[in-house]
C-alpha positions as protocol buffer text, in pm:
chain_id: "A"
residue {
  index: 1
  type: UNK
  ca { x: 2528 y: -2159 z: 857 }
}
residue {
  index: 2
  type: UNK
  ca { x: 2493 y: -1810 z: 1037 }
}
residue {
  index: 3
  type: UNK
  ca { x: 2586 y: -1496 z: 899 }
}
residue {
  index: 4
  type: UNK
  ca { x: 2804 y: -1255 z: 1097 }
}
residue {
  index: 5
  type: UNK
  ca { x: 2716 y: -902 z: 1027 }
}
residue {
  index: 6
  type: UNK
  ca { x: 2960 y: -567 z: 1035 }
}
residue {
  index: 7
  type: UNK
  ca { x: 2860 y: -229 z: 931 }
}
residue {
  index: 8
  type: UNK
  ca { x: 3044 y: 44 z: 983 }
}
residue {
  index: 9
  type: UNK
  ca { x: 3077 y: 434 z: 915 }
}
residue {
  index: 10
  type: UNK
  ca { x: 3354 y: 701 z: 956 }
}
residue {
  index: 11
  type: UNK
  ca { x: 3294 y: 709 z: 1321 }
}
residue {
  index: 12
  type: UNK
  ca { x: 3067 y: 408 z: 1457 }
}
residue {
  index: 13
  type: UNK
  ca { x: 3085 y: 20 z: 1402 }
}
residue {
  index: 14
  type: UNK
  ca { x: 2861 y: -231 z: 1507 }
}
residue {
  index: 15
  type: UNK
  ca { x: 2882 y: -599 z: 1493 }
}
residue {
  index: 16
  type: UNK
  ca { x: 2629 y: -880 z: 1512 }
}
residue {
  index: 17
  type: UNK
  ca { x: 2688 y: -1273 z: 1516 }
}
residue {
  index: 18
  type: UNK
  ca { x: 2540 y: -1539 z: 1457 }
}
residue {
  index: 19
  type: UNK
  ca { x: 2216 y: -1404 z: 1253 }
}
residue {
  index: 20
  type: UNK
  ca { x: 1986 y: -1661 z: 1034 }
}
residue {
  index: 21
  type: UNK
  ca { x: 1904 y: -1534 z: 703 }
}
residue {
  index: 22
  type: UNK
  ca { x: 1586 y: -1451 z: 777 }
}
residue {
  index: 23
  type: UNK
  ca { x: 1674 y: -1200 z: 982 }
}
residue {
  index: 24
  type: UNK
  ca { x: 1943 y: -1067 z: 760 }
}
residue {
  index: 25
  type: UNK
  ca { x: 1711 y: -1030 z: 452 }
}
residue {
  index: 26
  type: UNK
  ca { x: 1461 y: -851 z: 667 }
}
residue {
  index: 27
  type: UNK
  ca { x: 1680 y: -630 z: 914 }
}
residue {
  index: 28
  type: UNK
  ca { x: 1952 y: -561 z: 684 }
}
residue {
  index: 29
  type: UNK
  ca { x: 1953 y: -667 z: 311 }
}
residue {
  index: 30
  type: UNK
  ca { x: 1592 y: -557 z: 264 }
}
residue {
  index: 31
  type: UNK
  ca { x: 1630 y: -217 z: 352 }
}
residue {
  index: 32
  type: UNK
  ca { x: 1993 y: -193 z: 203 }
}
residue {
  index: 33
  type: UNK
  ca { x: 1955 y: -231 z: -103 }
}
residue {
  index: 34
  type: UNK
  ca { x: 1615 y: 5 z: -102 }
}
residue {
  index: 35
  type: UNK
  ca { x: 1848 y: 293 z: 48 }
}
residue {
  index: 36
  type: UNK
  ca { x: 1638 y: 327 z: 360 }
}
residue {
  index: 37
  type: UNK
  ca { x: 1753 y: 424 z: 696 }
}
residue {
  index: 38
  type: UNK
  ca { x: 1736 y: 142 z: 936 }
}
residue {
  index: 39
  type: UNK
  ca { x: 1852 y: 51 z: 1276 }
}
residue {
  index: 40
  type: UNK
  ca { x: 2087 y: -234 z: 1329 }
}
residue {
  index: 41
  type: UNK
  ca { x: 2357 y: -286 z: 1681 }
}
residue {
  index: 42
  type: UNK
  ca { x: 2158 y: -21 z: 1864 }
}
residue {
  index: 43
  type: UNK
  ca { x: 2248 y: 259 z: 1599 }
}
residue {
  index: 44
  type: UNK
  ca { x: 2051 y: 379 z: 1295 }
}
residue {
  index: 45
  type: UNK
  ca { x: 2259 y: 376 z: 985 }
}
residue {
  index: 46
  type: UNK
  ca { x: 2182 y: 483 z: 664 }
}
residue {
  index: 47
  type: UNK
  ca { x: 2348 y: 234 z: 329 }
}
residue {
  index: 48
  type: UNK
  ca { x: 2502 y: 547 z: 168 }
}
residue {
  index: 49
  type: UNK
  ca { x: 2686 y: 662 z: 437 }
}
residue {
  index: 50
  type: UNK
  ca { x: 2824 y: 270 z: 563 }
}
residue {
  index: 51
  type: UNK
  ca { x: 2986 y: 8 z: 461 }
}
residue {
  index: 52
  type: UNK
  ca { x: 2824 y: -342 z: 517 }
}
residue {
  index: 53
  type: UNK
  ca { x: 3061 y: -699 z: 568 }
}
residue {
  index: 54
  type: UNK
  ca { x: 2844 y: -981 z: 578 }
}
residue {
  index: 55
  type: UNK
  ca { x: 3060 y: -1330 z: 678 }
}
residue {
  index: 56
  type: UNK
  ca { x: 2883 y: -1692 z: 645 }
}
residue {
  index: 57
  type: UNK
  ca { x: 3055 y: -1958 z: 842 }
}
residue {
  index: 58
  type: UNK
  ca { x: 2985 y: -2150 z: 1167 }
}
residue {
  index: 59
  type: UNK
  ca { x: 2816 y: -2065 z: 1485 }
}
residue {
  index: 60
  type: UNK
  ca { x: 3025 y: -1874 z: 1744 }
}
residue {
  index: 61
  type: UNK
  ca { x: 3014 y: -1892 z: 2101 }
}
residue {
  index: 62
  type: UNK
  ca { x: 2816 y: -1599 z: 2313 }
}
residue {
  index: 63
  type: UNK
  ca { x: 3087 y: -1585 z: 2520 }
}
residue {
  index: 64
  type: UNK
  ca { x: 3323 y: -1402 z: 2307 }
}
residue {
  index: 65
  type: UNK
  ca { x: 3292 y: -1022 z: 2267 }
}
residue {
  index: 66
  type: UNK
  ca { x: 3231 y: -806 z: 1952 }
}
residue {
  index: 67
  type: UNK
  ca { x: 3624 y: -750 z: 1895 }
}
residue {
  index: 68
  type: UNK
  ca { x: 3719 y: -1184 z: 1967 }
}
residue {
  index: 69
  type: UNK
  ca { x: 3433 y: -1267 z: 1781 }
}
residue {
  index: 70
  type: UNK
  ca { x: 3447 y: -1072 z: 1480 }
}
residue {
  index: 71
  type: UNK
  ca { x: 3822 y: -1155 z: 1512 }
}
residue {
  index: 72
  type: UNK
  ca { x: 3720 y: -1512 z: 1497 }
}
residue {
  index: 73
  type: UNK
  ca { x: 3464 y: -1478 z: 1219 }
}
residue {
  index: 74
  type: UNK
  ca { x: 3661 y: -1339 z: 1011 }
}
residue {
  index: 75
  type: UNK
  ca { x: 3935 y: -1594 z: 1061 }
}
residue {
  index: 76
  type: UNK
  ca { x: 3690 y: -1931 z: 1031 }
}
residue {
  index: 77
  type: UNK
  ca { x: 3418 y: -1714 z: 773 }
}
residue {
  index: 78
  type: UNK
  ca { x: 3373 y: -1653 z: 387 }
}
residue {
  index: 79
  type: UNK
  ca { x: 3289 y: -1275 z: 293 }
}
residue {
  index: 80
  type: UNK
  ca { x: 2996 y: -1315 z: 139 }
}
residue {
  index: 81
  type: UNK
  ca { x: 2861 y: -981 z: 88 }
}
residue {
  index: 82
  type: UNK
  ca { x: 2827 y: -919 z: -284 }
}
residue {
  index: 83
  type: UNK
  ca { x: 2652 y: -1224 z: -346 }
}
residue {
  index: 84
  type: UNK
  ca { x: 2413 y: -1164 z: -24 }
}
residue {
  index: 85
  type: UNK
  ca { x: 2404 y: -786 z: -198 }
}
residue {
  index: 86
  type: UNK
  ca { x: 2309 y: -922 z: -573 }
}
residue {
  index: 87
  type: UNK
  ca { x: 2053 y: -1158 z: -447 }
}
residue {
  index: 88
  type: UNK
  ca { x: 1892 y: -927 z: -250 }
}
residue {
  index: 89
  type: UNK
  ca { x: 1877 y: -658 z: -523 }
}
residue {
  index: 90
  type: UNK
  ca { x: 1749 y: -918 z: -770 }
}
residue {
  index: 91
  type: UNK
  ca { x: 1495 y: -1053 z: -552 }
}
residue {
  index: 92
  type: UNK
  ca { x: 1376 y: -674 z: -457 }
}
residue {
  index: 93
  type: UNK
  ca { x: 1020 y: -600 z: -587 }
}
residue {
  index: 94
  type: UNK
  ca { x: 969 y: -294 z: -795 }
}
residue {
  index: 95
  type: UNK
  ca { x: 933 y: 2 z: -621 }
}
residue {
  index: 96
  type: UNK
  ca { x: 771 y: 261 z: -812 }
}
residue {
  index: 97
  type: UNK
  ca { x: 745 y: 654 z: -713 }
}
residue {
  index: 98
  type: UNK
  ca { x: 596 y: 923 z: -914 }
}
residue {
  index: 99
  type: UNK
  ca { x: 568 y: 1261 z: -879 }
}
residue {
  index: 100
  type: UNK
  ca { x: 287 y: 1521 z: -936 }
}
residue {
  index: 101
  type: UNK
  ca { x: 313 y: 1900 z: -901 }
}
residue {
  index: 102
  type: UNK
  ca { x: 22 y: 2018 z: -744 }
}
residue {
  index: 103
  type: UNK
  ca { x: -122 y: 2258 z: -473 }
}
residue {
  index: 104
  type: UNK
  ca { x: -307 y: 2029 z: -301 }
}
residue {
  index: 105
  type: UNK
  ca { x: -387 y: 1681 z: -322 }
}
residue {
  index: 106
  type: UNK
  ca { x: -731 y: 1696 z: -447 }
}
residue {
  index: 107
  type: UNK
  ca { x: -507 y: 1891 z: -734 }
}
residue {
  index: 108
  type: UNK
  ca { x: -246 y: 1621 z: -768 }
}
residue {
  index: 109
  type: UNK
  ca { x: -566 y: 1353 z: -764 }
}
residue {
  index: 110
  type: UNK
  ca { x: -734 y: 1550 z: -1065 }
}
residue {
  index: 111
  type: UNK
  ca { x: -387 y: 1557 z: -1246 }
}
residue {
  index: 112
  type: UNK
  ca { x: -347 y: 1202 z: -1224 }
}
residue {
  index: 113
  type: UNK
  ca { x: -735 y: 1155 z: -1325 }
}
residue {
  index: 114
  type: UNK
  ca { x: -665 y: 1372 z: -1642 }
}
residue {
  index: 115
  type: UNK
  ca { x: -468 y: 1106 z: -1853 }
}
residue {
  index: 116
  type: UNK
  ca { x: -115 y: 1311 z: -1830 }
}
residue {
  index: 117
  type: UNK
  ca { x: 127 y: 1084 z: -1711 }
}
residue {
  index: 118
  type: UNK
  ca { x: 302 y: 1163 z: -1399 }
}
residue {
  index: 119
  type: UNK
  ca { x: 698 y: 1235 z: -1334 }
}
residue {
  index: 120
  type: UNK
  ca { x: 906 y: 922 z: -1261 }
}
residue {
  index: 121
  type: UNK
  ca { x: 1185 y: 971 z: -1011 }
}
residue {
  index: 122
  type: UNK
  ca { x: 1373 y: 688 z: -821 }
}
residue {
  index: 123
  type: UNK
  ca { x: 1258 y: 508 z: -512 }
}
residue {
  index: 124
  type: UNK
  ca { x: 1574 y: 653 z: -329 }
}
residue {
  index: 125
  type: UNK
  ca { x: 1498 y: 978 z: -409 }
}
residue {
  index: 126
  type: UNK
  ca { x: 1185 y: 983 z: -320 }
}
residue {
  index: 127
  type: UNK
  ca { x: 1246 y: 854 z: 28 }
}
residue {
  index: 128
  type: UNK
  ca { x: 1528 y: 1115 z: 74 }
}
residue {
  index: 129
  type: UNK
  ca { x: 1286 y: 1390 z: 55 }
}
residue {
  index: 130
  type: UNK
  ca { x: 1010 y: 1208 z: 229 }
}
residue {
  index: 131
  type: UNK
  ca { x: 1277 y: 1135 z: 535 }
}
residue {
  index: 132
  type: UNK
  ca { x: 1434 y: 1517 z: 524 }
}
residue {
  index: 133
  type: UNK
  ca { x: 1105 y: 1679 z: 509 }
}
residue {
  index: 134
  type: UNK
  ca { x: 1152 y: 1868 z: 193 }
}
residue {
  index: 135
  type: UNK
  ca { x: 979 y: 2188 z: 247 }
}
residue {
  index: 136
  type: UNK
  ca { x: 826 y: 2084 z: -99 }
}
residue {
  index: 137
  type: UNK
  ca { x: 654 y: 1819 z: -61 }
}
residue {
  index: 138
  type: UNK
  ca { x: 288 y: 1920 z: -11 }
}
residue {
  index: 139
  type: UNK
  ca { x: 187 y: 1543 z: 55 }
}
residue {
  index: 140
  type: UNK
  ca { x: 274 y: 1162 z: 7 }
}
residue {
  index: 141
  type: UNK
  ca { x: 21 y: 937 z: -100 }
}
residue {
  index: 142
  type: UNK
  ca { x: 133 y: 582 z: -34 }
}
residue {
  index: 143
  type: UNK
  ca { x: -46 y: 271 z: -249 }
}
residue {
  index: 144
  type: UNK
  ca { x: -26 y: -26 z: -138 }
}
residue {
  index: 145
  type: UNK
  ca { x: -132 y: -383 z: -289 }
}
residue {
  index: 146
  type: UNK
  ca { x: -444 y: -547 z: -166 }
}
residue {
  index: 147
  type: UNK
  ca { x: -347 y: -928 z: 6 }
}
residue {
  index: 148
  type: UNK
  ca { x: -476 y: -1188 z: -211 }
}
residue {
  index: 149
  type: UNK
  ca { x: -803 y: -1337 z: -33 }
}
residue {
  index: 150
  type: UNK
  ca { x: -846 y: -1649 z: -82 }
}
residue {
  index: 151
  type: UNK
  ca { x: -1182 y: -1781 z: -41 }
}
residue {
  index: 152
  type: UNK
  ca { x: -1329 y: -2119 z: 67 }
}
residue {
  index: 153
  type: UNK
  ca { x: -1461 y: -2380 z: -189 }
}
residue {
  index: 154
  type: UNK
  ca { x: -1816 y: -2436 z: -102 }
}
């Protein structure tokens, strides 16, 4: 069944019908439950400062418009938002961000190389001062997993 999607602030709403899960993992749930700004209705919202409503019940027709339809999703829907919410948490991979105080990064690069552990700090919090441009932060080094190459049997 389709999920029908609400999120809404102290001054903006936006409504969405008839999404697959697919895209509600990856549009919605994904960045969510990270606490990343993303962009959803034609707005960009950020988790904090919303409030998301996810319904699961049957398709509804194009024809109606964001007030009849939500009005009719949320008469012929379940609210299924915590569960959507918990599953997506669980299923999150582990983010990891450190931080190193340094004056440069070849200085943050020989800190890390010298055995001392660096500062853990959340994954949110991290992205909040990547996203406001903390003054402080000198430089972001982003790792990212190498894909799995599989190679052919000869």
């Amino acid at each position: 069944m389709p999920f029908h999607i609400e999120i809404s602030s102290a001054v903006e709403c936006a409504r969405v019908l008839n999404l697959d899960e697919p895209e509600l993992r990856r549009d919605i749930l994904e960045p969510w439950v990270a606490g990343l700004r993303f962009e959803f209705g034609g707005r960009g919202w950020q988790p904090r400062e919303s409030r998301l409503t996810i319904l699961e019940g049957p398709p509804l027709g194009s024809d109606l418009g964001p007030v009849d339809g939500w009005s009719s999703a949320l008469r012929a829907a379940e609210d299924v938002t915590r569960p959507m919410l918990e599953a997506a948490e669980a299923s999150a991979p582990a983010q990891m961000a450190v931080e190193v105080a340094a004056d440069s990064v070849e200085a943050a690069a020989q800190e890390l190389r010298s055995g001392k552990p660096p500062r853990q700090i959340s994954w949110t919090r991290a992205a909040e001062r990547i996203g406001a441009r903390d003054p402080d932060v000198a430089a972001v080094i982003l790792v990212v997993k190498r894909p799995l190459i599989e190679w052919p049997e000869l």
